[in-house]
N, C-alpha and C positions, 0 to 999 in steps of 0.2 A: 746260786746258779741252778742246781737242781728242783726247785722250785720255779725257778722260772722253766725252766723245760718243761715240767711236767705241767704247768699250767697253760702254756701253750699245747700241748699234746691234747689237752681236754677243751682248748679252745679248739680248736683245729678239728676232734671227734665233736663235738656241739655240732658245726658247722654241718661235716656228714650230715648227723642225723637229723636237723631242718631240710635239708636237700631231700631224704629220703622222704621224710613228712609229707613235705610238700609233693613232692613227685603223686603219693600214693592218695594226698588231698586232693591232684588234678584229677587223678583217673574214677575217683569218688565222683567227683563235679563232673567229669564227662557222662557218666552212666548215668548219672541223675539228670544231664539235660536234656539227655536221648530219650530218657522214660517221661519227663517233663514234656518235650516236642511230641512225641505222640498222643499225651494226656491234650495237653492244648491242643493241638488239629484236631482234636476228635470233639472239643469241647467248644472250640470258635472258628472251626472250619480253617479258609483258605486265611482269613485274618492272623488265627493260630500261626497256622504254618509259615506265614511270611516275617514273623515276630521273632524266628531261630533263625532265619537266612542270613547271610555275610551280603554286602553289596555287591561284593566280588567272587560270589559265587560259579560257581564251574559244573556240568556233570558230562557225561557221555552217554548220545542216544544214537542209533543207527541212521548214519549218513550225516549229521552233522552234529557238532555238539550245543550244550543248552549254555550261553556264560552272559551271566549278570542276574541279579534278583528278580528285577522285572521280567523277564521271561520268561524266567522259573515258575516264580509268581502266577504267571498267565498259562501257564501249561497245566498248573496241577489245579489253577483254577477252573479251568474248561472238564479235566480231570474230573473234578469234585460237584462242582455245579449241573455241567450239560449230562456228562456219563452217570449221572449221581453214584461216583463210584466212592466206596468210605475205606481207609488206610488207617490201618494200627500194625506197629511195631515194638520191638521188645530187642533190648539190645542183648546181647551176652555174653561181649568181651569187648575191654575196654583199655588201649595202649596208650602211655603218653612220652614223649621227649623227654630226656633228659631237663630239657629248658622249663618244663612244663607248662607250656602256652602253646603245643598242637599234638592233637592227639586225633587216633579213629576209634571206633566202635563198628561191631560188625554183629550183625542179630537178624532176626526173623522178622517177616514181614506178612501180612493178610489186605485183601483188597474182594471189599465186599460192594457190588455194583448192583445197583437196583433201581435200573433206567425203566425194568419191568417187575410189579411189584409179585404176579403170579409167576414168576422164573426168574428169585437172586440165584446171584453167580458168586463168588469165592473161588480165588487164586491167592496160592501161596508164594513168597520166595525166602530169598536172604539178600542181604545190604549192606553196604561198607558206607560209613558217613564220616569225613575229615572234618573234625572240630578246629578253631582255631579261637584262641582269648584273645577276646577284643579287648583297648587301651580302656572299656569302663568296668574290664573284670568279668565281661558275661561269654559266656561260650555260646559262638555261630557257627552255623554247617559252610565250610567253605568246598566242600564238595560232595556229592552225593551220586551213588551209583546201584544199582541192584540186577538182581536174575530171577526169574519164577522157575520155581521148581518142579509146577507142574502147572498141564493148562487150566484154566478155569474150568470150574464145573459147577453145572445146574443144581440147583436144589430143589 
């Protein structure tokens, strides 16, 4: 009898400590796809950056908000193309659910614009991005939001 107790008791701590694993495996995989998302936008543009987006993407912009990929898509397209403005981030902290299939990331951000190549500009902020794991196992932004922290300025 005592054997079996006690072998349940080590089944049951097993179990814990996969949970905790895992938990501390998502949040491993969330920082990596954040640092991933900014490597690839920087590396295939707006292509990049639509290859991390959820279909069901969401953000908040003043007066109304951005929701669906495509939009997203076409915002930071016009962003990236017409404004030739260029964006890299760096996460540097990384929360996940208990479940661990949603988590955020919240880090720094740079946006380097050089519509005029005699007068780039560089503005900084910070950023919160809601991860969520999709059914093929890959993490997408299902929401995305930021602040600058200061205005841009000429160089």
């Amino acid at each position: 009898m005592q054997r079996g107790v006690a072998a349940l008791i080590l089944l049951v701590a097993g179990f814990g400590l996969g949970a905790m694993k895992t938990k501390s495996d998502a949040k491993t995989e969330v920082l990596k796809a954040d640092e991933e998302f900014s490597r690839v936008t920087n590396e295939r543009g707006i292509e990049g950056f639509a290859s991390f987006i959820a279909e069901d993407f969401q953000t908040i912009r003043p007066n109304s908000p951005i929701i669906g990929k495509k939009e997203i898509v076409a915002t930071w397209s016009d962003m990236m193309k017409i404004d030739k403005t260029t964006p890299t981030w760096k996460p540097l902290l990384a929360v996940v659910s208990a479940s661990g299939d949603l988590g955020y990331t919240v880090g720094t951000a740079e946006f380097h614009k050089t519509d005029d190549p005699a007068r780039p500009v560089t503005g900084r902020g910070k950023y919160v991005t809601v991860w969520r794991k999709q059914r093929d196992g890959l993490w997408r932004v299902v929401l995305d939001t930021g602040v600058m922290d200061t205005a841009a300025t000429k160089q």
